[in-house]
N, C-alpha and C positions, 0 to 999 in steps of 0.2 A: 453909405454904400447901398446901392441899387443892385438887386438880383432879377434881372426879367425871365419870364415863365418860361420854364423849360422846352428842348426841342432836342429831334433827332436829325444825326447827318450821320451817313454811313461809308464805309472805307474798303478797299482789298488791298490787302498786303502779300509780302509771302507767305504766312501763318495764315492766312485766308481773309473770310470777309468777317467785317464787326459793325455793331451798331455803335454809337457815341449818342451820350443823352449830355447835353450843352445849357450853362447857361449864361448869359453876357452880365458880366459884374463892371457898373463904373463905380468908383471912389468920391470921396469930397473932395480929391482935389483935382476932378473931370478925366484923370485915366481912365482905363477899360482895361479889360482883360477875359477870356470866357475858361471856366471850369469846363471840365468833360471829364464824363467816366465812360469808357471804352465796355463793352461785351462781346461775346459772339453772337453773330447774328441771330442764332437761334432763341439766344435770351432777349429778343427786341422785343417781345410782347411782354415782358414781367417790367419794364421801365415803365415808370410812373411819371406821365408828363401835366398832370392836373394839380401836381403841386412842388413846389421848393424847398421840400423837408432837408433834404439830405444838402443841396446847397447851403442854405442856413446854419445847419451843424455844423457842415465842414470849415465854413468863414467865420462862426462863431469867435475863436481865439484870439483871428483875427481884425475883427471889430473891436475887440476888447484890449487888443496890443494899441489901436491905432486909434481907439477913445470917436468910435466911428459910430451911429444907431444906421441898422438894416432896415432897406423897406424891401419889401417881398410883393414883385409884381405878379405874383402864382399864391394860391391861398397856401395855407399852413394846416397839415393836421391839426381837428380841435382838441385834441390831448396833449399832443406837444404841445402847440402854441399855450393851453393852460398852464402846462406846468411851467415851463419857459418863462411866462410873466407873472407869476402865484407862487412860485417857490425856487424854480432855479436860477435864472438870472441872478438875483440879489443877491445871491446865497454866494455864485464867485463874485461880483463885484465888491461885494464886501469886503474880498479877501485878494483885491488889486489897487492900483493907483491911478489916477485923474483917466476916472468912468463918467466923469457923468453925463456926458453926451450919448450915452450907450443907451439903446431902447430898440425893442422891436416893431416894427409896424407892418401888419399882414393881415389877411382876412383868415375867416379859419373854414374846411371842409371835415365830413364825417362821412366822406363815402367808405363805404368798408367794400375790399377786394376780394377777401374770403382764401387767404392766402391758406398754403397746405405745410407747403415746403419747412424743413428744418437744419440751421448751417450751422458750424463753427469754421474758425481757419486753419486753413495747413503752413503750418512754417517747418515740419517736422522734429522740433524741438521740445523740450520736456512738456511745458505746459501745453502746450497743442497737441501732443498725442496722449495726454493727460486729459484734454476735455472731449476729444476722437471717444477713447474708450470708455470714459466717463457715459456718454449718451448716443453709443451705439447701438447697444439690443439690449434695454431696460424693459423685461416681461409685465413690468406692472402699471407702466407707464408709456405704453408705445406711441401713443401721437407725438410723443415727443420727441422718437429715436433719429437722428441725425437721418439727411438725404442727400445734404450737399455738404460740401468741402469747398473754402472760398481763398482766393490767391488775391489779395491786394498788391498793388503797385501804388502805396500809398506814403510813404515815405521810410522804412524799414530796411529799406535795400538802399537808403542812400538820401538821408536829409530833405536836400535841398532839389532832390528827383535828379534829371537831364538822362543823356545817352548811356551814361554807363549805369543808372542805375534800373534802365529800360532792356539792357540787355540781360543785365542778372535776373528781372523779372522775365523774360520769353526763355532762358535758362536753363530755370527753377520751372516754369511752366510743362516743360516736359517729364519731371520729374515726377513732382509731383499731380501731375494728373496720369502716368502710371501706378503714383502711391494708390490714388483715389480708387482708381480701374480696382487694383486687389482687395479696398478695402469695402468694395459692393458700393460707395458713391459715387455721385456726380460731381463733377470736379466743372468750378465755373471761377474764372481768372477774370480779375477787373484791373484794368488800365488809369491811370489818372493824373491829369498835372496838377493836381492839389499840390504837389512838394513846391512844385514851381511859384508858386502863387501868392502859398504864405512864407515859405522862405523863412519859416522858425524851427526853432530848438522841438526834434520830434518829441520829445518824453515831454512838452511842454503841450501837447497839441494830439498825442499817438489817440488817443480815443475818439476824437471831434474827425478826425481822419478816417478811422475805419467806419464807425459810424452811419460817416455820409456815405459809402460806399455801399452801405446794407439798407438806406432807407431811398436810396434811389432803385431799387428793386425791393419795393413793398407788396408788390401783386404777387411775385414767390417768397419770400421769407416771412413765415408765422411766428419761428422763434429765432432767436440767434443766440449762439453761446461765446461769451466773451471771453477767452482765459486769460485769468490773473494770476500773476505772477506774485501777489502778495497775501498775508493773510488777513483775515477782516478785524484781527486785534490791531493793525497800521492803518485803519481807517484815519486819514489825516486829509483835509480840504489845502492845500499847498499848489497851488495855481501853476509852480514850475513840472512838477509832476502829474501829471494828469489820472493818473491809473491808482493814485492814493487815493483817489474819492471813486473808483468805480461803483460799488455801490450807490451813489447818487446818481452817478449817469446812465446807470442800466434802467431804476427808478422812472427819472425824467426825463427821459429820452427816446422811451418808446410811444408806439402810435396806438389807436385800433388797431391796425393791422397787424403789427412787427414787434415782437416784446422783446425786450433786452435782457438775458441772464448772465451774472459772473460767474465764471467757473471756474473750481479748482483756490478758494478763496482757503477752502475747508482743510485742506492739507498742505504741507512743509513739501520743498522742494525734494526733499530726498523721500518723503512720502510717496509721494510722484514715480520718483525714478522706481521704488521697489513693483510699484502696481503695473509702470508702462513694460518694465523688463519681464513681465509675465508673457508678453506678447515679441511674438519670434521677427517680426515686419522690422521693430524697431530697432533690432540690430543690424539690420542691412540699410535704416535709411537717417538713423538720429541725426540731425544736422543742430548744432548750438550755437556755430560759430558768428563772430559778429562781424566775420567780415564780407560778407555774405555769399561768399563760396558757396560751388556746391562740396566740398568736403572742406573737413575742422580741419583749422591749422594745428589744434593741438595745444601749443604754447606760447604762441603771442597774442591771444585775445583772454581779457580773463573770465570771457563763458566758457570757452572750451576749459580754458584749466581747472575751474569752479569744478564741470562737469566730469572732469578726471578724475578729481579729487571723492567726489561724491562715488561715482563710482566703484573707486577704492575702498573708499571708506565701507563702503555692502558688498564688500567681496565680489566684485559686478563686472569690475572691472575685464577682464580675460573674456567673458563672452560679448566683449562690444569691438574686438579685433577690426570689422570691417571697415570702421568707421573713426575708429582710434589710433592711432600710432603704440599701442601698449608697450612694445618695447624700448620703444624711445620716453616714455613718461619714467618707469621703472629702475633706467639707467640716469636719468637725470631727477629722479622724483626728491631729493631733496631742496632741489633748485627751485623744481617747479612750486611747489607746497610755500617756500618763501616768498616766491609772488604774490601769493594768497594776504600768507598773516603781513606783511608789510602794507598790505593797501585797509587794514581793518581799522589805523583809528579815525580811518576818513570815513566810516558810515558804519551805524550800530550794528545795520540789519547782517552786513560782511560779518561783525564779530558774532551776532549771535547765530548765526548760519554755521560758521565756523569750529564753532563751539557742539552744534551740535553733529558738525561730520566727525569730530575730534569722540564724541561720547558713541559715536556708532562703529568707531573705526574700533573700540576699546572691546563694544560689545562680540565683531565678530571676528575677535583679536588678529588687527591689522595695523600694521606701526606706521604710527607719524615717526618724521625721523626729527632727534633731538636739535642736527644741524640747521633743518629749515630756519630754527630758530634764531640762530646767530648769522645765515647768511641774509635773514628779511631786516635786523637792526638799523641798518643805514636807511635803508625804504623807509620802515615805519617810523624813521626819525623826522625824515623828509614828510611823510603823508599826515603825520600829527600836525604838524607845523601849519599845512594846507588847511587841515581841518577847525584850525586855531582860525588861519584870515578867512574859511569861509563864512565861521559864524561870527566874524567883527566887522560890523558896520565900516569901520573908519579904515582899518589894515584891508578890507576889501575897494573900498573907494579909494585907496593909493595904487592898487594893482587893474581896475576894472575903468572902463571908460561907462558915461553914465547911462549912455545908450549904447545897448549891443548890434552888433553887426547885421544880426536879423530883425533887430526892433520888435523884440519880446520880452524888454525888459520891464513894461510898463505891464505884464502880465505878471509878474513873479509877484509872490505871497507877500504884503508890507511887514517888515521885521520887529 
């Protein structure tokens, strides 16, 4: 895989004008294709075209799906590229299958840009306004207080990218760069056909994605806050999931310029909800849903239901009216709550999650209903069963073809 040094081409659209920072990738087996992250034009001077950091991150997974080595006709930061060949690399090849073509080759630069600026992202969801408030106006620590608010179009609103998941992004775009307005930031929206390109499983790839999107604008971002959705006791290197090793990739990932921090590692999701519900924003604008609406369906995704549940569970629920359906959870809440415990023996972290809305719901005496229990039995007969062939080699290769659809299967952790 060939990445040639970056370049800009610029666009007007209806939403106005943008700059596009480009670069032309061919394959070993003589395709092409060119990455582009889209800005507003105003951000054309913070695109860093003296090197191919953020390309390289991005196609990372992708070399390692496709057992490809990158050569980088743009130098590479000399930090990354260190760390990349002295500790990171190995560390997931280790933990994939038939790598060993996979190497980097690149020059390295140590220009330093002197950046100021400091981002996290808005997706308006727990963790995002979890790491919003987290390092908004910290008195003891202010170089560090947030200045921007950043909107990816990087695969979250829709895998595999295309039109629909372009227009969810220009959308959401107004939204949340209203949120931004209120919240005293600058609100900066990045565009990209990365989904297009690698065409994998995002939870296999979501960090290698945003990523690139923050180190192609090295000359503004000093720091960037990642939020994590996990806590640092699930630190696990698992190649399918990407966001189990963040810790490693904030680490090794960052330049001179651009430092990587997780956020939000420190506290439980319903930790979360009690700190973000201090603040009045978040009841006009929480969005969970996964299907990427601008408003929660409520009951067919099981973030919203998760986020009903937790809700409930802290007495919370009745002041999130705007955003919830409360009356409709309420009247059906025995139903809903069985969607929950029926999908917990397919993954610990559900049961222990569970467990703990169940000890909060007790503490600010709020009842689980006894029936959730008996209408989830059929589910969690079904979901066990799943959770049986997904940890069996041999019941998993009777139901799974050996290459998946997106050709990520040669990235997933050997068993």
């Amino acid at each position: 895989m060939i990445i040639s040094k970056p370049y800009v081409t610029s666009e007007t659209n209806e939403y106005g004008t943008f700059s596009k920072i480009c670069a032309d990738i061919e394959f070993s087996d003589k395709t092409k294709n060119t990455l582009f992250f889209t800005v507003p034009k105003a951000f054309e001077e913070y695109l860093t075209l003296d090197r191919c950091d953020g390309f390289l991150i991005g196609l990372l997974p992708l070399a390692i799906s496709k057992n490809e080595p990158i050569k980088c006709m743009a130098p590479v930061s000399e930090k990354l590229l260190y760390n990349i060949n002295s500790l990171y690399l190995k560390t997931l090849l280790s933990h994939a299958q038939h790598t060993e073509n996979v190497k980097i080759e690149a020059k390295s630069t140590n220009t330093f840009y002197n950046p100021t600026s400091n981002a996290t992202a808005i997706s308006a969801g727990v963790d995002s306004f979890y790491s919003i408030f987290s390092n908004l106006s910290n008195q003891n620590t202010k170089s560090f207080n947030l200045t921007h608010l950043t909107f990816f179009n990087v695969g979250a609103l829709g895998y595999y990218g295309g039109s629909e998941a372009r227009k969810r992004f220009t959308d959401k775009c107004k939204v949340y760069g209203e949120l931004s307005e209120k919240l005293g930031l600058t609100f900066l929206p990045v565009d990209s056909n990365i989904s297009e390109i690698l065409m994998m499983d995002f939870n296999v790839s979501v960090t290698f994605r945003c990523f690139a999107a923050v180190l192609v604008l090295q000359k503004l971002f000093r720091n960037y806050y990642f939020s994590s959705s996990r806590s640092l006791d699930s630190f696990m290197i698992d190649l399918s999931v990407s966001e189990g090793y963040d810790l490693l990739n904030c680490y090794a990932l960052s330049t001179e310029n651009t430092t990587f921090f997780t956020t939000g590692s420190e506290a439980t999701r319903l930790e979360k909800l009690k700190e973000i519900s201090k603040y009045a924003i978040t009841k006009d604008y929480l969005n969970v849903c996964d299907s990427g609406s601008l408003h929660n369906c409520g009951n067919k995704c099981l973030k919203c239901l998760r986020t009903e549940l937790e809700l409930y569970s802290l007495n919370l629920l009745d002041e999130y009216k705007k955003v919830f359906d409360v009356d409709d959870f309420k009247k059906h809440k025995a139903g809903r709550v069985a969607k929950i415990i029926e999908y917990i023996p397919y993954s610990k972290m559900e049961g222990k999650w569970f467990k703990e809305c169940k000890a909060e719901a007790k503490r600010n005496n709020v009842h689980i209903p006894f029936a959730s229990y008996i209408i989830a039995l059929p589910g969690y007969i079904k979901f066990s069963f799943m959770a049986i062939l997904k940890k069996s080699k041999v019941l998993r290769g009777l139901v799974h073809k050996r290459i998946s659809k997106d050709g990520s299967f040669n990235f997933i952790e050997k068993r």
